[in-house]
N, CA, C, O and CB atoms as a CASP TS submission, in Angstrom:
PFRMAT TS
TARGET T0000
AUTHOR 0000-0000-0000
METHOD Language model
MODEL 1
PARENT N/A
ATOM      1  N   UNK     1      -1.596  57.966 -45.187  1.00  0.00           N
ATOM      2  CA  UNK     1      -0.638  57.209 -44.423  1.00  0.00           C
ATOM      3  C   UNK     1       0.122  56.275 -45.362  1.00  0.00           C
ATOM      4  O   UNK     1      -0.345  55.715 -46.354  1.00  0.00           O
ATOM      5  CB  UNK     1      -1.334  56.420 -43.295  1.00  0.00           C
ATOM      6  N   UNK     2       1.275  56.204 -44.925  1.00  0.00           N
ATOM      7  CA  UNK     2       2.457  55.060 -45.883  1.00  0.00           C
ATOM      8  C   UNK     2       2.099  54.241 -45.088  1.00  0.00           C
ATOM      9  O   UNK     2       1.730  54.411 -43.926  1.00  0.00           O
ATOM     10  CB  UNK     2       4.309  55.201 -46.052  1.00  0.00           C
ATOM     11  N   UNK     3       2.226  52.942 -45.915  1.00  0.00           N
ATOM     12  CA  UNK     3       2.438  51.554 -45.432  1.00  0.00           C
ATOM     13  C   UNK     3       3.797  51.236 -46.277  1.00  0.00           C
ATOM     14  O   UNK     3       4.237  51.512 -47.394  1.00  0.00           O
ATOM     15  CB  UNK     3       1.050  50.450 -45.761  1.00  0.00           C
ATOM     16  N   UNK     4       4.275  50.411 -44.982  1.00  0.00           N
ATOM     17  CA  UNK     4       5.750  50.110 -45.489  1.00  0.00           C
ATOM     18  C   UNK     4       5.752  48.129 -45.623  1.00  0.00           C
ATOM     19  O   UNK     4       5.421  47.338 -44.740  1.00  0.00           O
ATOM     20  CB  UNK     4       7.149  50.896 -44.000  1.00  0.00           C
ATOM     21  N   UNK     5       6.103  47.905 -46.633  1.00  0.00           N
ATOM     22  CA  UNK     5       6.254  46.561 -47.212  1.00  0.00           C
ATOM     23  C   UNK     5       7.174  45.758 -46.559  1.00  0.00           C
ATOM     24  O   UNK     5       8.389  45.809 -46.747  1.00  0.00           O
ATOM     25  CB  UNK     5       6.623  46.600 -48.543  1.00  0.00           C
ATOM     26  N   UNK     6       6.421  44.784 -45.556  1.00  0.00           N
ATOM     27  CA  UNK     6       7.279  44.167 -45.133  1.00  0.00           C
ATOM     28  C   UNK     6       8.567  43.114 -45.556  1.00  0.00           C
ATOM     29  O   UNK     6       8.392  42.676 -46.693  1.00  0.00           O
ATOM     30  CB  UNK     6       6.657  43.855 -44.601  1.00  0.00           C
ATOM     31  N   UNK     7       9.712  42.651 -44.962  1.00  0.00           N
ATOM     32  CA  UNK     7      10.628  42.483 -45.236  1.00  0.00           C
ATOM     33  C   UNK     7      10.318  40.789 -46.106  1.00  0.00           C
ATOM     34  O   UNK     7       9.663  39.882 -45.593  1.00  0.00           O
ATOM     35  CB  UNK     7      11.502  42.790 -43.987  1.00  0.00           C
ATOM     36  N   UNK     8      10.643  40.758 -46.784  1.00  0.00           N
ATOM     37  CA  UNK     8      10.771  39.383 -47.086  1.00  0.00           C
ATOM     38  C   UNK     8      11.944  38.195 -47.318  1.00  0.00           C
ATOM     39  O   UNK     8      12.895  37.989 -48.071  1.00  0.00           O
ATOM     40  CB  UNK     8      10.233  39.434 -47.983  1.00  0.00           C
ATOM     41  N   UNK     9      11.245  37.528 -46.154  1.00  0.00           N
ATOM     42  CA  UNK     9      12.534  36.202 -46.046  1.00  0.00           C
ATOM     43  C   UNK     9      12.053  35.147 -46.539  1.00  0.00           C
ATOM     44  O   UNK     9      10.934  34.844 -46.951  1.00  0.00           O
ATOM     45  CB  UNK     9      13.078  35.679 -44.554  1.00  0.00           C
ATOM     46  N   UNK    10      13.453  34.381 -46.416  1.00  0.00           N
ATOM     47  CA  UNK    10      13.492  33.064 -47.307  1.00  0.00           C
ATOM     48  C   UNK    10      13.819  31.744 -46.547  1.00  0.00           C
ATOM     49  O   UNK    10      14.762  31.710 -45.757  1.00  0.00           O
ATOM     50  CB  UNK    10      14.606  33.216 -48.444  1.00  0.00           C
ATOM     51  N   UNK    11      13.099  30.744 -46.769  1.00  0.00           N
ATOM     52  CA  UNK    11      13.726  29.567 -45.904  1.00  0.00           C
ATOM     53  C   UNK    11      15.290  29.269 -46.730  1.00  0.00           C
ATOM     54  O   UNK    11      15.725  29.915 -47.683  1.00  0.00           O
ATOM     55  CB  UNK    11      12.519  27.969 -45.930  1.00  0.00           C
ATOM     56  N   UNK    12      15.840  28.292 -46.156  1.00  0.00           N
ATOM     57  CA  UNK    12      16.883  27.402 -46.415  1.00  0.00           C
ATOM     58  C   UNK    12      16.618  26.809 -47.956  1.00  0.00           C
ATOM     59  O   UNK    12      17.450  27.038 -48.834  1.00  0.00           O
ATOM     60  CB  UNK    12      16.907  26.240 -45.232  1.00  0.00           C
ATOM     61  N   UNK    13      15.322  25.976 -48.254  1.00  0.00           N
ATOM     62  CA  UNK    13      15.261  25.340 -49.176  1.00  0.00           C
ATOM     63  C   UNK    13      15.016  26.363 -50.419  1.00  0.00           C
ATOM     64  O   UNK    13      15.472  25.954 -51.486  1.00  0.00           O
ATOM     65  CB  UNK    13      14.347  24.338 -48.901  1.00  0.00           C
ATOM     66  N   UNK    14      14.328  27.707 -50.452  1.00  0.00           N
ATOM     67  CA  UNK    14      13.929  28.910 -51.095  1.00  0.00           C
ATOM     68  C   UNK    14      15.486  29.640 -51.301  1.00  0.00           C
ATOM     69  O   UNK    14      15.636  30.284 -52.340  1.00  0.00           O
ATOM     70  CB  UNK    14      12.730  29.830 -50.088  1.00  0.00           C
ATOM     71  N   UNK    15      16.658  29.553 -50.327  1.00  0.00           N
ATOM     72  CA  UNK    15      17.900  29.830 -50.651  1.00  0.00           C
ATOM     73  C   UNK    15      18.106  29.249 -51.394  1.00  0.00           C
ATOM     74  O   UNK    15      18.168  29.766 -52.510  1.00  0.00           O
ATOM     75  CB  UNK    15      18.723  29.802 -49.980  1.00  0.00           C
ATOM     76  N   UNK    16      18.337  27.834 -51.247  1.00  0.00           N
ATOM     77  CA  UNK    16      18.993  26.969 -52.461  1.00  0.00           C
ATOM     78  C   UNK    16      18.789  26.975 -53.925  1.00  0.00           C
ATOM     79  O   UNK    16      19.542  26.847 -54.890  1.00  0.00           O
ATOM     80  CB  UNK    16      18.733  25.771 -52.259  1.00  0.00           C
ATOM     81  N   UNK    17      17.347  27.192 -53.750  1.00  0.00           N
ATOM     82  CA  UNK    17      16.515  27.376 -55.130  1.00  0.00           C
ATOM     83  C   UNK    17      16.742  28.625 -55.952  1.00  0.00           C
ATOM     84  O   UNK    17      16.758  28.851 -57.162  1.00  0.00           O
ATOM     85  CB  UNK    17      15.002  27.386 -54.840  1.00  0.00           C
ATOM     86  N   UNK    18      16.990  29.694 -54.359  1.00  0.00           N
ATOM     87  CA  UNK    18      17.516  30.964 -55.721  1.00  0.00           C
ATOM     88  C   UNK    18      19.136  30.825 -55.936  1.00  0.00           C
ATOM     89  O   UNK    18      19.425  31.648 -56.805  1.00  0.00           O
ATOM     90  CB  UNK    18      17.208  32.979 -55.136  1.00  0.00           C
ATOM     91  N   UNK    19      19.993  30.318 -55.624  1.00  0.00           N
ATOM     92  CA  UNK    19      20.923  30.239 -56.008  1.00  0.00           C
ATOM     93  C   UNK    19      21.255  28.971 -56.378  1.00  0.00           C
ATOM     94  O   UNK    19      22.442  28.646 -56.347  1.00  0.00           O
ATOM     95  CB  UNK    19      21.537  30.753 -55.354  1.00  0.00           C
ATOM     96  N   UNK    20      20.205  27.997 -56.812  1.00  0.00           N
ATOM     97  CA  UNK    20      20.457  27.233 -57.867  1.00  0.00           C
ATOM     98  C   UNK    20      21.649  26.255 -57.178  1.00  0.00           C
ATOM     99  O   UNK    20      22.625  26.010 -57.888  1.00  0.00           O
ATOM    100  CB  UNK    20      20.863  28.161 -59.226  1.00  0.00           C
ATOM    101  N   UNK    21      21.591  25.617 -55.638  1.00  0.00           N
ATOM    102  CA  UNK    21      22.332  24.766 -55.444  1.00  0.00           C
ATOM    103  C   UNK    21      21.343  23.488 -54.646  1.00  0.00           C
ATOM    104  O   UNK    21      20.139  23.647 -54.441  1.00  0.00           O
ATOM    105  CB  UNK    21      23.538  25.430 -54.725  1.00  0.00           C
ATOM    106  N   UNK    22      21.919  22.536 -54.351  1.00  0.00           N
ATOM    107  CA  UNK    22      21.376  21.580 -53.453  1.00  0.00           C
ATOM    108  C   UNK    22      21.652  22.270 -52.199  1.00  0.00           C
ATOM    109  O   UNK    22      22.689  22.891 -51.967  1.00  0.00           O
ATOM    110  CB  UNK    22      21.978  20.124 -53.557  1.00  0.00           C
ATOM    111  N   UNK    23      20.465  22.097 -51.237  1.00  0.00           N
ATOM    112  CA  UNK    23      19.647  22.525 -50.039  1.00  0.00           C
ATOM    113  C   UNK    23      21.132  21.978 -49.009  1.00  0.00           C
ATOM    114  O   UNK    23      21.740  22.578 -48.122  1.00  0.00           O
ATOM    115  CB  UNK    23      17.741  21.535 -49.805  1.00  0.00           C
ATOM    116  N   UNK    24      21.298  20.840 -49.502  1.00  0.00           N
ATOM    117  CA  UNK    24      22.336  20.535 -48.658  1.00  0.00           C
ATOM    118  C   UNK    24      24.050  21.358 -48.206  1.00  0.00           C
ATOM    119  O   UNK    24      24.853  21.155 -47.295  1.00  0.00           O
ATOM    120  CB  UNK    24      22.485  19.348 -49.226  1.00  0.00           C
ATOM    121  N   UNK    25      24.009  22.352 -49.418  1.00  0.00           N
ATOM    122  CA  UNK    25      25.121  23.231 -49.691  1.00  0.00           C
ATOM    123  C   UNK    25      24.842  24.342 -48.680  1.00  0.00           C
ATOM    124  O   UNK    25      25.588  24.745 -47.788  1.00  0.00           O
ATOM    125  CB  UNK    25      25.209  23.740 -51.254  1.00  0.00           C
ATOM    126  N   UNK    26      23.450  24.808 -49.048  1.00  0.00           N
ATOM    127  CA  UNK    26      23.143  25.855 -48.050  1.00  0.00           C
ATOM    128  C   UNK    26      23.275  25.614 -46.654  1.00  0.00           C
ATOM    129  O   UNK    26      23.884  26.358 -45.885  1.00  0.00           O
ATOM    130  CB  UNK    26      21.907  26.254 -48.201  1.00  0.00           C
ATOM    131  N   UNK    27      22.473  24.161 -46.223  1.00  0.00           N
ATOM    132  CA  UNK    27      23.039  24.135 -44.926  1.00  0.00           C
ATOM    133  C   UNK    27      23.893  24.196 -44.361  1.00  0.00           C
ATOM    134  O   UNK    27      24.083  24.804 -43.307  1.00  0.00           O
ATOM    135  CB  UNK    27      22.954  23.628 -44.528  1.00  0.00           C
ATOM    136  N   UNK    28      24.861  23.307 -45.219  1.00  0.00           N
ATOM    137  CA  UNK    28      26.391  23.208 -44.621  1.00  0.00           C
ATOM    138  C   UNK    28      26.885  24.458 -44.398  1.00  0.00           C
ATOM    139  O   UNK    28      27.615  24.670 -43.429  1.00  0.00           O
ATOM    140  CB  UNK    28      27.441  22.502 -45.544  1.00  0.00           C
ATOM    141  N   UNK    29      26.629  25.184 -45.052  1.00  0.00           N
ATOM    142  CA  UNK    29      27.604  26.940 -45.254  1.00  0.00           C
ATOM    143  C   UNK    29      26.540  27.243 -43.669  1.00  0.00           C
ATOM    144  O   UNK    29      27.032  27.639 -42.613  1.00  0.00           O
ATOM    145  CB  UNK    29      27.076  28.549 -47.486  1.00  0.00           C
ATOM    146  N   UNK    30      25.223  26.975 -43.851  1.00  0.00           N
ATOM    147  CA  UNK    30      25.122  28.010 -42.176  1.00  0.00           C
ATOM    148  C   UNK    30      25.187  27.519 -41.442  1.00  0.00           C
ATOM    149  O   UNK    30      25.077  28.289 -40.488  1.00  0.00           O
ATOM    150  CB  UNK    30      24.107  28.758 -41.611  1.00  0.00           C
ATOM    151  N   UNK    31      25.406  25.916 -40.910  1.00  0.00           N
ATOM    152  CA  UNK    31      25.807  25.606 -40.190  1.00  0.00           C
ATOM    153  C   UNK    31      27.412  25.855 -39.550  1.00  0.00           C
ATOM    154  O   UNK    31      27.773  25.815 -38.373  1.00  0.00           O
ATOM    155  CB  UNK    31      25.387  24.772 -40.476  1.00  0.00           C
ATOM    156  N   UNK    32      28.132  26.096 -40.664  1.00  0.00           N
ATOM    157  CA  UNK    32      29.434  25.794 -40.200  1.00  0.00           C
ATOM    158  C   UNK    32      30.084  27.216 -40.107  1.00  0.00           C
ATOM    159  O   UNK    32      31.194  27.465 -39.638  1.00  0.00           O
ATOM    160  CB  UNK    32      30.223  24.748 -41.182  1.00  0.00           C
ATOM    161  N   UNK    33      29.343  27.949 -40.546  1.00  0.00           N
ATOM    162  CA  UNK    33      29.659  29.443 -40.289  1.00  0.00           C
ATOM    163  C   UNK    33      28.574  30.149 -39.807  1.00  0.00           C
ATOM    164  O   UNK    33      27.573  30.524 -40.417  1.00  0.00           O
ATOM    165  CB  UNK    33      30.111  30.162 -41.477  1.00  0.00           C
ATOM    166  N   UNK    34      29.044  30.364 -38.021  1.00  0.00           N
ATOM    167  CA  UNK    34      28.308  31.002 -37.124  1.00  0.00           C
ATOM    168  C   UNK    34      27.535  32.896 -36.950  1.00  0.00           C
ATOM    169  O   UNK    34      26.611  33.456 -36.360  1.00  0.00           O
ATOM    170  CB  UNK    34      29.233  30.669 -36.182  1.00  0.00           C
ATOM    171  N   UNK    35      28.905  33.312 -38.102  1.00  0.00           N
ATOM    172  CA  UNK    35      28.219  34.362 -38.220  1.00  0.00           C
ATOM    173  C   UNK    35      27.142  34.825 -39.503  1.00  0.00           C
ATOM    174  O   UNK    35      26.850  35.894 -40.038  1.00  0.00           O
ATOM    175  CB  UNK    35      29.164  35.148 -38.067  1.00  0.00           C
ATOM    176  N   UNK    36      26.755  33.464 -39.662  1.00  0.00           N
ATOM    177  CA  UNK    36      25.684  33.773 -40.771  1.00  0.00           C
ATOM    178  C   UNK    36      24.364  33.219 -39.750  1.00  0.00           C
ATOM    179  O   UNK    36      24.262  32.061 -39.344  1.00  0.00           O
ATOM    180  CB  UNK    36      25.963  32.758 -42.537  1.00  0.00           C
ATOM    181  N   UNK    37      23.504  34.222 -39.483  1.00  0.00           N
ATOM    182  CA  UNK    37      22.075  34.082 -38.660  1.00  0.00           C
ATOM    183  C   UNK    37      21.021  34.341 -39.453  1.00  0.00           C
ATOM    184  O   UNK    37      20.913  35.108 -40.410  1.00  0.00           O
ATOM    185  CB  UNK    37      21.893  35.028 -37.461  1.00  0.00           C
ATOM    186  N   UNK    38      20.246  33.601 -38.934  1.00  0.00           N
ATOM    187  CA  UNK    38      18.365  33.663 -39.881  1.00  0.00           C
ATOM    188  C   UNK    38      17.826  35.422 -39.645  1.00  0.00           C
ATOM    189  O   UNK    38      18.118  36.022 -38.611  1.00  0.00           O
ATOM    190  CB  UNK    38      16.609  32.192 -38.638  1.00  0.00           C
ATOM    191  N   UNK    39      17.414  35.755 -40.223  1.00  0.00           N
ATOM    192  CA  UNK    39      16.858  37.433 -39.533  1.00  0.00           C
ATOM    193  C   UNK    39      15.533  36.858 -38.927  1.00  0.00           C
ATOM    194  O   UNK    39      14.871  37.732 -38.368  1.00  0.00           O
ATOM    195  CB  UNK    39      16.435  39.034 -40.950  1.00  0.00           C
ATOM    196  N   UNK    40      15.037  35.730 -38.902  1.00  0.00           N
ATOM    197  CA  UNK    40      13.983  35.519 -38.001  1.00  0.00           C
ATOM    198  C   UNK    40      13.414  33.920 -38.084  1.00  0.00           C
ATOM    199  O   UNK    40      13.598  33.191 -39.060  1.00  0.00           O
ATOM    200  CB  UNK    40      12.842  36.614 -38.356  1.00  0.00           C
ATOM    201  N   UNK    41      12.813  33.600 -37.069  1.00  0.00           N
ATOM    202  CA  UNK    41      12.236  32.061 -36.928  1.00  0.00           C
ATOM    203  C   UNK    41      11.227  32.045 -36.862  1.00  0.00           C
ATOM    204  O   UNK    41      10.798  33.041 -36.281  1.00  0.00           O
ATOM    205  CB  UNK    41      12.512  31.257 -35.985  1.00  0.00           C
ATOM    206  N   UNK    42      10.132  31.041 -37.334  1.00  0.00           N
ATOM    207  CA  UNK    42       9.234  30.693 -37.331  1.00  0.00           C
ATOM    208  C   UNK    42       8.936  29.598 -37.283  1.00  0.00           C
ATOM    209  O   UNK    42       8.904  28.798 -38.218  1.00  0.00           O
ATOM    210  CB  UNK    42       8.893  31.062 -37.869  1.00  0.00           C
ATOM    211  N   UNK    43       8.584  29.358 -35.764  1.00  0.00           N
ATOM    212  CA  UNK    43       8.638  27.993 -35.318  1.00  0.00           C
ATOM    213  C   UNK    43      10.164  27.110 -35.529  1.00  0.00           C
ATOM    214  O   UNK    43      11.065  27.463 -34.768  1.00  0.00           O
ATOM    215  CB  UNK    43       7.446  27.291 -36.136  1.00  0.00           C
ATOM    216  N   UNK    44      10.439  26.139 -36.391  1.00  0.00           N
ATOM    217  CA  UNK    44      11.535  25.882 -36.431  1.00  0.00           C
ATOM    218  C   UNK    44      12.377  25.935 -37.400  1.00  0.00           C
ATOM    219  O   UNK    44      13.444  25.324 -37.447  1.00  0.00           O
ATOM    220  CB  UNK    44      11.555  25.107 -36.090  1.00  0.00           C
ATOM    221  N   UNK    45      11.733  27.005 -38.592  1.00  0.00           N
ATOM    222  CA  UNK    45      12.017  27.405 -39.754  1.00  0.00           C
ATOM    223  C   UNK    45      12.738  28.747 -39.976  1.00  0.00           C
ATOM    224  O   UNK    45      12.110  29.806 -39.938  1.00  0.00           O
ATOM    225  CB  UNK    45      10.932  27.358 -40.349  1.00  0.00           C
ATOM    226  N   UNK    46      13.919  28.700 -40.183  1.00  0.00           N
ATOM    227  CA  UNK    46      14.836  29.552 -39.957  1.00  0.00           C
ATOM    228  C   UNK    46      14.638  30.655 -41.283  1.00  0.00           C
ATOM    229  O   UNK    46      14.295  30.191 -42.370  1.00  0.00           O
ATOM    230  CB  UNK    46      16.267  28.757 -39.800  1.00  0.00           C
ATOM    231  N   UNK    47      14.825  31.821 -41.159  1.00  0.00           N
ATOM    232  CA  UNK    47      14.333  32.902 -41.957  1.00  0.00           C
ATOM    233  C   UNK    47      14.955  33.562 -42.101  1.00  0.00           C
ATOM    234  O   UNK    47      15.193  34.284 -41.133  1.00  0.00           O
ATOM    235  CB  UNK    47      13.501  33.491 -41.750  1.00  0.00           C
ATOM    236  N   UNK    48      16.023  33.950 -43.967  1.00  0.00           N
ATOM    237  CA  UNK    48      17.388  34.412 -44.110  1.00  0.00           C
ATOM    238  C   UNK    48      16.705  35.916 -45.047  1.00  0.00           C
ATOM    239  O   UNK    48      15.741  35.887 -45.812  1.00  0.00           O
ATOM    240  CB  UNK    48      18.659  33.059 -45.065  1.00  0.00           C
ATOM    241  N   UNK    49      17.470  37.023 -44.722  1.00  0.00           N
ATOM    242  CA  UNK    49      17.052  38.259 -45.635  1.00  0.00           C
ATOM    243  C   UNK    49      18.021  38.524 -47.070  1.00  0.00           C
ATOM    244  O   UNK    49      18.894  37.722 -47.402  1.00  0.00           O
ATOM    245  CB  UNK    49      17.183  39.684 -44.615  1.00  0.00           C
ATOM    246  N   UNK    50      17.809  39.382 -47.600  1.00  0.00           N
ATOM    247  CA  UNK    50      18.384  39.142 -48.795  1.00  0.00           C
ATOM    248  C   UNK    50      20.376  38.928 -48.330  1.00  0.00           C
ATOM    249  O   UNK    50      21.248  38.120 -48.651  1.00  0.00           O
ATOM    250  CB  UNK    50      17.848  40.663 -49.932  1.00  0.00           C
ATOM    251  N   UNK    51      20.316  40.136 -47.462  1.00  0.00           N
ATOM    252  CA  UNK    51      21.437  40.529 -47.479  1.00  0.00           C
ATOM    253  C   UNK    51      22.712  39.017 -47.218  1.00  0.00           C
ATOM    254  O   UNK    51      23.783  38.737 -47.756  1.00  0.00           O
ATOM    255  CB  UNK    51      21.340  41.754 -46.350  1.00  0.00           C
ATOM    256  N   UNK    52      21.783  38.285 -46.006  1.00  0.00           N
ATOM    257  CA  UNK    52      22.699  37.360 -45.452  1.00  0.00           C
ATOM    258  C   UNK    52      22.530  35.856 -46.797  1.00  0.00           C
ATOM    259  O   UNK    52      23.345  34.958 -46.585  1.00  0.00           O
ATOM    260  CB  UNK    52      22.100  36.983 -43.518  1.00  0.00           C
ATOM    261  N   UNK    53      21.997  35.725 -47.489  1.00  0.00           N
ATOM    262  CA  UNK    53      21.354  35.777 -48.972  1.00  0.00           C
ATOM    263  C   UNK    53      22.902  35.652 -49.423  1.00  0.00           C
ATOM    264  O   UNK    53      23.628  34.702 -49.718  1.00  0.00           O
ATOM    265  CB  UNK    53      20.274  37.381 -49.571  1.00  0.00           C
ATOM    266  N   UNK    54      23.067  37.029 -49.342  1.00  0.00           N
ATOM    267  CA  UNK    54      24.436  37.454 -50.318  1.00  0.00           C
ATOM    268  C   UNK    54      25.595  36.858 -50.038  1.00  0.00           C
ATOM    269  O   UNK    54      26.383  36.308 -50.807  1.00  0.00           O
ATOM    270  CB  UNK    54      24.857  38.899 -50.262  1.00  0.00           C
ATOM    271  N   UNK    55      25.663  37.066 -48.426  1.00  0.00           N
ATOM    272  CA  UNK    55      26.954  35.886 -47.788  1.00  0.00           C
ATOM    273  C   UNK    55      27.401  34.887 -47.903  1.00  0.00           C
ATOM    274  O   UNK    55      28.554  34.525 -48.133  1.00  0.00           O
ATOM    275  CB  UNK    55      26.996  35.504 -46.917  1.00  0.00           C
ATOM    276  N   UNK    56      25.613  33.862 -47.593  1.00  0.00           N
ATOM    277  CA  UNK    56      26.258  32.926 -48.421  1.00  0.00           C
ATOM    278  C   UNK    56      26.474  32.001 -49.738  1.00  0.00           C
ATOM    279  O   UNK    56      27.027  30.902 -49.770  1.00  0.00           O
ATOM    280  CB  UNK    56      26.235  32.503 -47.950  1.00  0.00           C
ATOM    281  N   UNK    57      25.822  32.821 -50.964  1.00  0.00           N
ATOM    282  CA  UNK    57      26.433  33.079 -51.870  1.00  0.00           C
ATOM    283  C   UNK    57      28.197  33.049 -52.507  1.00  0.00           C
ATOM    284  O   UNK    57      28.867  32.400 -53.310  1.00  0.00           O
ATOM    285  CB  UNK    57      25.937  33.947 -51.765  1.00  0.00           C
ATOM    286  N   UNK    58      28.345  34.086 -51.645  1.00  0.00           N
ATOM    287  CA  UNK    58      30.070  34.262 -51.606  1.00  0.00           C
ATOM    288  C   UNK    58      30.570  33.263 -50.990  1.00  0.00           C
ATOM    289  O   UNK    58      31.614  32.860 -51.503  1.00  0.00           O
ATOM    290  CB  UNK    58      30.693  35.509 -50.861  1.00  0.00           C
ATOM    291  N   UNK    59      30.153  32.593 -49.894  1.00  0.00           N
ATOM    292  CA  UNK    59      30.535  31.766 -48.998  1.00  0.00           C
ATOM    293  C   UNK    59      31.016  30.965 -49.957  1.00  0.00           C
ATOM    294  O   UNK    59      32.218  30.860 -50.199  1.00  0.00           O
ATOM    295  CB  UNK    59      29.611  31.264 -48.024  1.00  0.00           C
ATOM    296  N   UNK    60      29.617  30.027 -50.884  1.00  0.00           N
ATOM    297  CA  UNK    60      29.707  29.040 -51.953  1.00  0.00           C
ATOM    298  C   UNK    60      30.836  29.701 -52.711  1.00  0.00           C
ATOM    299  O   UNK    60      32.018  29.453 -52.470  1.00  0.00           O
ATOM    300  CB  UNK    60      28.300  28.785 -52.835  1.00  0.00           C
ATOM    301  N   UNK    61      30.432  30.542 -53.625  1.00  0.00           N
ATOM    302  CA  UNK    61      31.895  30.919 -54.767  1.00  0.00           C
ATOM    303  C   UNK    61      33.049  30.436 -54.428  1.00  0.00           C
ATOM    304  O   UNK    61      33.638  29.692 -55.211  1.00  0.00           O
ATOM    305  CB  UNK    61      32.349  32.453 -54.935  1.00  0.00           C
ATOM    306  N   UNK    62      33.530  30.728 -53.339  1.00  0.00           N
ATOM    307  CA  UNK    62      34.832  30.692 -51.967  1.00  0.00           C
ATOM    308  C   UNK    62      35.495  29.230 -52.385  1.00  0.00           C
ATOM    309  O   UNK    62      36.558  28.893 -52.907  1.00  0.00           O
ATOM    310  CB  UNK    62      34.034  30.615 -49.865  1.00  0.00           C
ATOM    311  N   UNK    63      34.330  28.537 -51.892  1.00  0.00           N
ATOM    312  CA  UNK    63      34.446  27.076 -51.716  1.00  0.00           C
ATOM    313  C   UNK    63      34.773  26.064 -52.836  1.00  0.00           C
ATOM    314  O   UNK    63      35.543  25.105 -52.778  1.00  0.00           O
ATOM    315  CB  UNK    63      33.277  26.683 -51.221  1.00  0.00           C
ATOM    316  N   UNK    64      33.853  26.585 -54.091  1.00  0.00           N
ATOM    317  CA  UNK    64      33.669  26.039 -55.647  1.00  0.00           C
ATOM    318  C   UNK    64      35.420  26.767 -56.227  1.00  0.00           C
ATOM    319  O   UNK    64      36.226  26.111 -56.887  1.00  0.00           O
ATOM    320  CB  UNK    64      31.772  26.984 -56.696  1.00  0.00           C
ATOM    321  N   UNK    65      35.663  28.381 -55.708  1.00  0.00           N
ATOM    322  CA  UNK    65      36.791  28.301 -56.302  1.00  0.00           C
ATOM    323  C   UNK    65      38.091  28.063 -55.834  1.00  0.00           C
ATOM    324  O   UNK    65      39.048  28.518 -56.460  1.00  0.00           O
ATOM    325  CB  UNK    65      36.832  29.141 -56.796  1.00  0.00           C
ATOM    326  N   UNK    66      38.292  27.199 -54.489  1.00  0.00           N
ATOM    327  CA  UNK    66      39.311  26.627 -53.976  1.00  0.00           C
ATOM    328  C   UNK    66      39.380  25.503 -54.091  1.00  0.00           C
ATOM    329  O   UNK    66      40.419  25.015 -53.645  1.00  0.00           O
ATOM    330  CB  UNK    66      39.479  26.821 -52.978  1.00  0.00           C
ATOM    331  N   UNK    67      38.259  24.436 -54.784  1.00  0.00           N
ATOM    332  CA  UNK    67      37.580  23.163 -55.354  1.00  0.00           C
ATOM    333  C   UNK    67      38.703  23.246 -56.736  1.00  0.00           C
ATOM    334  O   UNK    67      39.788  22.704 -56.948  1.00  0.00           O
ATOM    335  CB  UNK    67      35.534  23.316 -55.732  1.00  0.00           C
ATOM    336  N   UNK    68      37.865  24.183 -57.512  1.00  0.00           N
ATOM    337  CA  UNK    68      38.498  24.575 -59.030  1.00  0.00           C
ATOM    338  C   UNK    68      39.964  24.860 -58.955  1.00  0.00           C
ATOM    339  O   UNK    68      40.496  24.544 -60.019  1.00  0.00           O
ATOM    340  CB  UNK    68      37.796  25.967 -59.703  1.00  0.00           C
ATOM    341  N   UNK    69      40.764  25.318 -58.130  1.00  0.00           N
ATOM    342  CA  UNK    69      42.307  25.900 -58.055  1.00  0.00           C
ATOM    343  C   UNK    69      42.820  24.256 -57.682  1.00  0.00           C
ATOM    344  O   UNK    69      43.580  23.700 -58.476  1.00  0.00           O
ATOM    345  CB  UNK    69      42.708  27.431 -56.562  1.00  0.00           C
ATOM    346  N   UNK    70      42.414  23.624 -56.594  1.00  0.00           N
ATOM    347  CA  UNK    70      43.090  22.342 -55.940  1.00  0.00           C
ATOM    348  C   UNK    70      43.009  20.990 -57.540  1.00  0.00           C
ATOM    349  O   UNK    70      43.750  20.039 -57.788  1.00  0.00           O
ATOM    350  CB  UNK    70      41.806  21.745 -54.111  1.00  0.00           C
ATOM    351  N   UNK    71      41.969  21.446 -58.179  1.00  0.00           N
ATOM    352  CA  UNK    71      41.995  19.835 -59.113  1.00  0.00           C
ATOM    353  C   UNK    71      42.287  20.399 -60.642  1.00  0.00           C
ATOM    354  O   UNK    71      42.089  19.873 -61.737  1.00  0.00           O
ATOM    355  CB  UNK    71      40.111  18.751 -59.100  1.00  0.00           C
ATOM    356  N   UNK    72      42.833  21.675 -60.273  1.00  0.00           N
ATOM    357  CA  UNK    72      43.698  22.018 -61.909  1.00  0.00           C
ATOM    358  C   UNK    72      43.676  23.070 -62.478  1.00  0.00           C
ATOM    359  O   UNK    72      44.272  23.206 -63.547  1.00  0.00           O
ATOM    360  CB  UNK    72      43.312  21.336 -63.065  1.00  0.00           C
TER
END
C-alpha cells in the first residue's frame, strides 16, 4: 500500500520567515487581499500551502516595486 505525504502548511509567522519579511507584511497582504485564503485552520491559526505561498510573494514584489519606481 502507498501512503501519501501529507500536505504541508505554514502559519503566517513561518510565511514571513520563509520569505524573509516582517510577519507584519504578510499580514497586511492577506488581510487586504481577499482572494488569498489559508488552505486550512487550526483553531485560530490560519494555514497557507505552498502555492498561495507564491501569491503572496508576488503580492510583496508588486508592492516593493511600485515603492522602488515612486522614490526614483
Amino acid at each position: 500500500m502507498q501512503t501519501t505525504k501529507p500536505p504541508e502548511l505554514n502559519t503566517l509567522g513561518k510565511v514571513a520567515q520563509h520569505l524573509q519579511v516582517p510577519v507584519h507584511r504578510v499580514q497586511y497582504i492577506v488581510r487586504s487581499r481577499p482572494h488569498l485564503r489559508p488552505a486550512a485552520t487550526a483553531g485560530r491559526l490560519r494555514l497557507f500551502d505552498d502555492e498561495t505561498i507564491e501569491q503572496i510573494a508576488k503580492e510583496l514584489q508588486t508592492i516593493d516595486s511600485k515603492g522602488a519606481t515612486a522614490n526614483g
